[in-house]
C-alpha positions in Angstrom: -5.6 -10.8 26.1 -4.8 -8.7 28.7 -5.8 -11.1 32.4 -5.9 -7.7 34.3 -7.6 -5.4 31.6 -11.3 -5.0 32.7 -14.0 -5.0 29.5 -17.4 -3.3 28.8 -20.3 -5.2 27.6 -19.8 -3.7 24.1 -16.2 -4.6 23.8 -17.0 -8.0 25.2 -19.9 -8.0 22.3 -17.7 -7.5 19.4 -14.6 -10.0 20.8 -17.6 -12.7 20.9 -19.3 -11.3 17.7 -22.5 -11.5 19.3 -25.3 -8.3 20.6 -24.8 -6.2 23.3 -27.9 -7.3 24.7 -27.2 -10.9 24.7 -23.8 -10.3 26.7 -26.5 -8.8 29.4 -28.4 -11.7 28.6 -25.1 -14.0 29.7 -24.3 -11.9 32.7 -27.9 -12.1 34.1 -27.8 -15.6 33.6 -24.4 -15.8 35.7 -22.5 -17.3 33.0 -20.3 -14.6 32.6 -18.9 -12.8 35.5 -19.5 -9.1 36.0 -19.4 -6.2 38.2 -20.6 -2.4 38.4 -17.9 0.6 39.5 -21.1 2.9 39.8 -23.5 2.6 37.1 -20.6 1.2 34.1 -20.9 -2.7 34.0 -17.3 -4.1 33.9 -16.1 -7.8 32.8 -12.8 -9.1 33.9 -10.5 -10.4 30.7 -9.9 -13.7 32.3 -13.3 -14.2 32.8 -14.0 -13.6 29.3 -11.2 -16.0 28.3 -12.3 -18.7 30.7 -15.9 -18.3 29.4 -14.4 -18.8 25.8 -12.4 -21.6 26.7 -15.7 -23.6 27.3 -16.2 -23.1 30.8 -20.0 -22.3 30.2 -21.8 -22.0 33.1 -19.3 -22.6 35.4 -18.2 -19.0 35.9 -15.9 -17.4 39.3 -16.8 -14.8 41.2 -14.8 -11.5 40.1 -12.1 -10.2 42.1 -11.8 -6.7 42.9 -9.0 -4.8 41.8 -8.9 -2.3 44.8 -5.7 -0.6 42.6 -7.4 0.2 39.6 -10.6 1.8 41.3 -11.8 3.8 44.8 -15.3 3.4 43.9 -17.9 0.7 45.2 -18.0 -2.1 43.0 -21.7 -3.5 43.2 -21.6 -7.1 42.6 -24.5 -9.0 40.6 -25.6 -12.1 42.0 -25.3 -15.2 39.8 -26.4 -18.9 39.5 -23.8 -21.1 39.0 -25.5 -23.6 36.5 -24.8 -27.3 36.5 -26.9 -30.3 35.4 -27.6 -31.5 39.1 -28.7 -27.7 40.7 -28.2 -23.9 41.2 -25.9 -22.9 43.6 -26.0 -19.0 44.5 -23.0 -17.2 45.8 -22.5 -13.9 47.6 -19.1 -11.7 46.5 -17.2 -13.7 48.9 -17.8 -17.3 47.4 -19.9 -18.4 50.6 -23.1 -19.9 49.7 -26.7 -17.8 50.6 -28.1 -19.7 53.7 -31.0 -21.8 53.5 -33.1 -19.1 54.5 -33.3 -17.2 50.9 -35.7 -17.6 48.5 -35.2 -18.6 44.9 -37.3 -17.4 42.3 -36.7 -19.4 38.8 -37.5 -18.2 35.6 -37.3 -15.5 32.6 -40.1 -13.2 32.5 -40.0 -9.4 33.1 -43.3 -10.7 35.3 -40.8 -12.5 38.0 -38.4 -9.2 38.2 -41.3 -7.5 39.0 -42.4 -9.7 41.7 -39.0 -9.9 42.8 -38.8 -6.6 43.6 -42.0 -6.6 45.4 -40.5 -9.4 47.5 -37.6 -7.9 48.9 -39.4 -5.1 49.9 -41.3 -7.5 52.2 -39.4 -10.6 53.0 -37.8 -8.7 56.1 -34.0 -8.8 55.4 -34.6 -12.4 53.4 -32.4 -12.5 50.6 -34.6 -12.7 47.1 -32.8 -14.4 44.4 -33.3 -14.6 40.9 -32.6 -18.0 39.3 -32.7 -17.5 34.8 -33.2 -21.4 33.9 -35.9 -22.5 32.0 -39.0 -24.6 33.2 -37.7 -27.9 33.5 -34.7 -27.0 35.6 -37.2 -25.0 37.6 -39.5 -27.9 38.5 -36.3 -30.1 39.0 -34.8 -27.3 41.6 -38.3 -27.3 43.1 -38.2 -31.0 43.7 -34.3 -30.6 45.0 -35.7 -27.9 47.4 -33.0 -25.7 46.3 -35.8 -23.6 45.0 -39.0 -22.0 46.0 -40.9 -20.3 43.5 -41.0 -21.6 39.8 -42.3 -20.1 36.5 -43.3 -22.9 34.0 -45.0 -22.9 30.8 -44.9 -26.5 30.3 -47.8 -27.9 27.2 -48.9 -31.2 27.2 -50.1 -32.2 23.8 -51.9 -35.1 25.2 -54.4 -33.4 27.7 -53.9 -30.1 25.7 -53.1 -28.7 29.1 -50.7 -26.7 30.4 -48.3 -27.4 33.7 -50.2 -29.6 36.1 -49.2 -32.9 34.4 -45.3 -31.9 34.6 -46.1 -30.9 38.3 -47.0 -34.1 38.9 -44.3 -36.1 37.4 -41.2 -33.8 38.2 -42.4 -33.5 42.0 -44.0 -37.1 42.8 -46.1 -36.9 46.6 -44.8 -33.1 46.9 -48.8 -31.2 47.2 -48.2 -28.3 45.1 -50.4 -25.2 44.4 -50.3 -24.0 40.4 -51.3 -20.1 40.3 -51.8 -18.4 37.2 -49.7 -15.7 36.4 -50.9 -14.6 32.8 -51.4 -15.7 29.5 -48.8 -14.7 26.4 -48.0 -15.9 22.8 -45.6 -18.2 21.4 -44.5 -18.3 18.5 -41.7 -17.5 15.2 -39.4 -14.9 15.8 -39.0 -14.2 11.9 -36.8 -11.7 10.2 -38.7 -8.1 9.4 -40.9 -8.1 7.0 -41.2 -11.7 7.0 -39.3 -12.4 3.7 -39.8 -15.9 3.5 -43.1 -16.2 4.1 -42.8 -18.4 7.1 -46.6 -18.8 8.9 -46.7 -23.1 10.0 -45.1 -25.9 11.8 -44.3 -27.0 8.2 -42.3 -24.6 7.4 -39.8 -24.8 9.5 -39.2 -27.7 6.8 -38.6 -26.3 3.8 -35.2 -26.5 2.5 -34.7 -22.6 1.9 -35.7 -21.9 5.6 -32.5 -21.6 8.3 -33.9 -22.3 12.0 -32.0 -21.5 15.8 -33.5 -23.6 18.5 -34.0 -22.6 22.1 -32.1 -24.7 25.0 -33.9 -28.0 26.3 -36.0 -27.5 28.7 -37.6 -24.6 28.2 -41.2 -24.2 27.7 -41.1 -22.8 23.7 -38.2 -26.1 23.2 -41.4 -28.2 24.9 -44.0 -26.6 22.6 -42.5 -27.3 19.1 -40.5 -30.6 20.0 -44.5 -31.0 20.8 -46.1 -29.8 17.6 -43.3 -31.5 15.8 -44.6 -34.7 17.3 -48.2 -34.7 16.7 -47.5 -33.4 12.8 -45.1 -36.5 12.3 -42.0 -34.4 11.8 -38.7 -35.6 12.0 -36.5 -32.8 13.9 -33.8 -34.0 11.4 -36.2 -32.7 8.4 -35.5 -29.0 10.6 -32.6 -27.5 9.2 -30.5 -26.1 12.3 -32.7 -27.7 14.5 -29.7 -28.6 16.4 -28.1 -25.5 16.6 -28.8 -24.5 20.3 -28.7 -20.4 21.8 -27.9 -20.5 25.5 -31.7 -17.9 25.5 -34.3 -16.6 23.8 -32.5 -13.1 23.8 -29.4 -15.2 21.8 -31.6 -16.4 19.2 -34.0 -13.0 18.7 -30.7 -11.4 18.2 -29.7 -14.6 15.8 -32.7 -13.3 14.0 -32.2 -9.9 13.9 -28.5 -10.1 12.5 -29.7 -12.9 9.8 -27.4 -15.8 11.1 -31.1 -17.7 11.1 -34.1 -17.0 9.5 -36.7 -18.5 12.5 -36.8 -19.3 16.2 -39.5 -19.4 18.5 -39.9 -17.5 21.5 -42.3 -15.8 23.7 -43.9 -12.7 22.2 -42.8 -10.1 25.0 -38.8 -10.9 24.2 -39.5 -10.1 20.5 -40.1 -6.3 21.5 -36.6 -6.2 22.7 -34.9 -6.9 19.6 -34.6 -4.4 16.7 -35.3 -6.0 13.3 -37.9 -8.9 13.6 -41.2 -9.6 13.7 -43.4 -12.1 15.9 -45.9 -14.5 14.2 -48.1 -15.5 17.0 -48.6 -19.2 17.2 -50.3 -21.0 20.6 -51.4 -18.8 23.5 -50.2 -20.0 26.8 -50.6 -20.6 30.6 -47.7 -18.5 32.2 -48.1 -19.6 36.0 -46.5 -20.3 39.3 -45.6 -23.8 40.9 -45.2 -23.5 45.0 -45.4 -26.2 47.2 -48.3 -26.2 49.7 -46.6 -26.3 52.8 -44.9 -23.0 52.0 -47.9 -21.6 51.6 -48.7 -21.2 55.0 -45.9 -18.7 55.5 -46.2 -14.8 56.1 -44.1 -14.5 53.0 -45.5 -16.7 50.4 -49.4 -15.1 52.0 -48.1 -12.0 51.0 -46.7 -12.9 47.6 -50.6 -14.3 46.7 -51.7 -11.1 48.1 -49.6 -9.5 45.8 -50.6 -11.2 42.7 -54.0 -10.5 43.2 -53.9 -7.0 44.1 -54.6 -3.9 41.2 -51.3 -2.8 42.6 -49.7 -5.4 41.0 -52.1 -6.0 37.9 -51.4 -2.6 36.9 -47.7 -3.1 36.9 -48.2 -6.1 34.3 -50.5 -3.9 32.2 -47.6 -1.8 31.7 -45.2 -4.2 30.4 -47.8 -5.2 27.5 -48.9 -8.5 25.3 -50.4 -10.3 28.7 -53.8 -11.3 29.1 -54.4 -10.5 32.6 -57.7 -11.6 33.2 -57.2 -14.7 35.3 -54.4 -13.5 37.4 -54.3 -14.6 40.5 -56.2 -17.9 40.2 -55.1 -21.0 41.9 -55.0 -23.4 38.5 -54.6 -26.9 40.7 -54.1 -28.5 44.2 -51.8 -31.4 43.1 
């Protein structure tokens, strides 16, 4: 491959065999370097090749080629994803100062906020961390984090979140606000063909299944279900076959390289050819801890979840229960 010869997602899509969307999907979650002359994402050849080498989440900045191009290239910010922590670089490698403010987790609800952030944080950089809920918690704890999504169930209470609070951040006070409620469940092929509706079907020997990374909170909810119904993940067949996100397997779905996932409901919409059997409905909140709470920003960001303003933005995106938005779930 050509080291200099600069790739567009769809080219990038069909080298990798995989959807265009889940090339996005890799690029938001800064595991494959890219960059924007004007509005037409680019990705750098040796990138590519580095990332399919099996240098997964350990991706380089891209260089700009100030030969092939006079216009401004707009660089995305992107996590550099270890096993310890998220480190967030700026284009020239340097790290963000202590002073920004990472937001961790998947949902079109945090972009949203996001947004809303920046507009107020007064020149604070707002950064946007794609990892799942356990990493969240864990960056949390590290303090290289300050807002976390998690959607963690706990078969034994039959709650959601506060009991992973307490064990991932031991003697850290933290306040739990509820964000919404949404749906997990099957991401199945259209039509449902093989009549997959239970936890027991994921079983059968006819039935092909795509599992979500660790650590996430739909990984959390069936290697929970799985537990309480007394089934072996090695009775799952493809149980162990891992998608780096939920986009990766709905698109695993959608092409027929698996017949069932799970996923949140919202995602589902995204991805052309499969359908969504609801499953559990589940606490979507925020974890902060309570001595940020006392600052303008993180005052304003409550604000902000309460307000209509706000409210009404979530209505639009669709498949949310709304109706306890805003409401501090637990003091820990």
């Amino acid at each position: 491959m050509n080291q200099n010869n600069p790739l567009t997602a769809e080219e990038v899509s069909q080298i990798l065999k995989i959807a265009k969307n889940t090339v996005y999907e890799l690029i938001k979650r800064g595991e494959l370097p890219a960059y924007k002359v004007g509005r037409k994402l680019r990705i750098n050849s040796k990138d590519l090749d580095y990332y399919m080498n099996g240098s997964t989440g350990k991706s380089s900045i891209p260089e700009i080629n100030n030969e092939t191009s006079n216009n401004k290239h707009d660089v995305i910010f992107q996590p550099e994803i270890s096993n310890t922590q998220n480190k967030f670089y700026n284009f020239n490698t340097q790290k963000i100062n202590q002073n920004s403010i990472v937001l961790c987790g998947r949902d079109p609800i945090l972009d949203l906020m996001s947004n809303h952030l920046q507009k107020n944080s007064n020149g604070i950089p707002v950064l946007r961390s794609y990892v799942g809920s356990f990493d969240g918690l864990l960056s949390l704890y590290k303090g290289s984090a300050q807002i976390v999504s998690s959607h963690l169930w706990d078969s034994d209470t039959n709650t959601y979140n506060v009991p992973y609070v307490r064990r991932f951040l031991p003697g850290i006070p933290c306040i739990i606000i509820h964000l919404a409620k949404r749906y997990q469940g099957f991401y199945i092929a259209k039509g449902n063909p093989k009549n997959i509706n239970t936890w027991v079907d994921l079983t059968r020997n006819d039935i092909s299944f795509i599992n979500v990374e660790k650590g996430t909170g739909s990984r959390v909810l069936l290697d929970e279900k799985l537990r309480n119904l007394c089934i072996s993940s090695s009775d799952i067949n493809g149980y162990n076959n891992e998608e780096v996100s939920h986009l990766s397997v709905a698109s695993a779905i959608g092409r027929g390289t698996a017949d069932v996932s799970i996923g949140s409901e919202n995602l589902s919409k995204q991805v052309s050819n499969i359908d969504f059997i609801p499953m559990q409905q589940e606490n979507y909140d925020l974890v902060i801890k309570k001595s940020d709470m006392n600052l303008p920003i993180f005052q304003m960001l409550y604000q902000l979840i309460k307000s209509e303003t706000f409210i009404s933005e979530l209505k639009g995106l669709g498949n949310y229960d709304l109706s306890d938005t805003g409401m501090i779930v637990a003091e820990t």
